[in-house]
C-alpha positions in Angstrom: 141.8 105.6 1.2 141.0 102.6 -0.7 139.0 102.9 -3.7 135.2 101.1 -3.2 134.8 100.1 -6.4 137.4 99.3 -10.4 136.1 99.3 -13.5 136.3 96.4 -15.7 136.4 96.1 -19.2 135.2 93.2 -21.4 133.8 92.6 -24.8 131.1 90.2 -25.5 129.0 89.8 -28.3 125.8 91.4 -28.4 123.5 88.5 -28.4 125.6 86.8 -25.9 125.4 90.3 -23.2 121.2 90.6 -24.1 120.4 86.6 -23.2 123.0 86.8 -20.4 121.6 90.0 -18.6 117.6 88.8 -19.7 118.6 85.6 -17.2 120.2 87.7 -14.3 117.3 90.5 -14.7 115.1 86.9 -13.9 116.9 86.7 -11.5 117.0 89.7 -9.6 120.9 89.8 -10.0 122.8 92.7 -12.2 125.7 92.5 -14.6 128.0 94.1 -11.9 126.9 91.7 -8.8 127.0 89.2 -10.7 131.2 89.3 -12.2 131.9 90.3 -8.4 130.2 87.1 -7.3 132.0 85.4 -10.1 135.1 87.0 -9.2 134.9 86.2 -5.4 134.5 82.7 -6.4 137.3 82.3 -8.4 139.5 83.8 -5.2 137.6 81.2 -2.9 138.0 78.3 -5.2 141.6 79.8 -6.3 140.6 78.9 -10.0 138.1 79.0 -12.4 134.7 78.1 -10.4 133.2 76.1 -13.2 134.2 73.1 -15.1 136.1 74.4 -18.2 136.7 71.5 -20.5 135.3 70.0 -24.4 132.4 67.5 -23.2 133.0 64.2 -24.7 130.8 62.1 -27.1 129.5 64.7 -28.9 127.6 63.3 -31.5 127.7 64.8 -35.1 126.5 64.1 -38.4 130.0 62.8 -39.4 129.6 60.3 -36.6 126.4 59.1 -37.4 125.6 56.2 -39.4 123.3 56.6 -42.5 120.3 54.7 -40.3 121.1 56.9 -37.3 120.7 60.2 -39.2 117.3 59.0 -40.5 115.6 57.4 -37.6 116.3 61.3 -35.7 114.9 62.8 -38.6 111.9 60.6 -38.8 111.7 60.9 -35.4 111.5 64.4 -35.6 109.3 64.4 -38.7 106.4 62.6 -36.3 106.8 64.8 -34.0 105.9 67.7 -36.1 103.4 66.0 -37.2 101.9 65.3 -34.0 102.5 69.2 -33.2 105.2 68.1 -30.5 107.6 70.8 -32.5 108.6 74.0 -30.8 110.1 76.6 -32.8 113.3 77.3 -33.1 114.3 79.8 -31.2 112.6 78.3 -28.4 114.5 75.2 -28.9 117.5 77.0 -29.0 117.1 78.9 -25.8 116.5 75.6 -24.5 119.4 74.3 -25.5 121.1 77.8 -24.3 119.5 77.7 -20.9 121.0 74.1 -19.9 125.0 75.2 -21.1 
């Protein structure tokens, strides 16, 4: 008789697994449904079932001009004044949310 179910065995940083399982708990999905789904996907699409690449044009402070650096952080700068800021770790799960 077949077995119903393997275990699998990864690592994954702490803050990575919280976030992760936080979304899928949103969702109504576990941990375990959710690397099955994954893992039927990658036999149905006989690869990886998500666009693994660098993306291109990342901008960086070493690519920015002088002016470019300081019309973001002026930018910025009204913002906060204006109390258009966030803080940070909302901005960052922002940022999170749409990778």
């Amino acid at each position: 008789m077949a077995a119903r179910s393997a275990n699998v065995n990864v690592r994954v940083e702490p803050d990575v697994k919280k976030r992760a399982e936080d979304i899928l708990d949103k969702l109504g999905v576990s941990a375990s449904a959710f690397i099955n789904m994954t893992y039927r996907q990658v036999i149905m699409k006989r690869g990886i079932p998500f666009s693994v690449e660098l993306p291109s044009g990342i901008e960086t402070l070493d690519t920015m001009t002088d002016e470019e650096f300081d019309k973001i952080m002026q930018t910025g700068l009204e913002q906060a004044k204006r109390g258009e800021s966030v803080p940070y770790e909302e901005a960052f799960d922002r940022l999170m949310e749409g990778l």
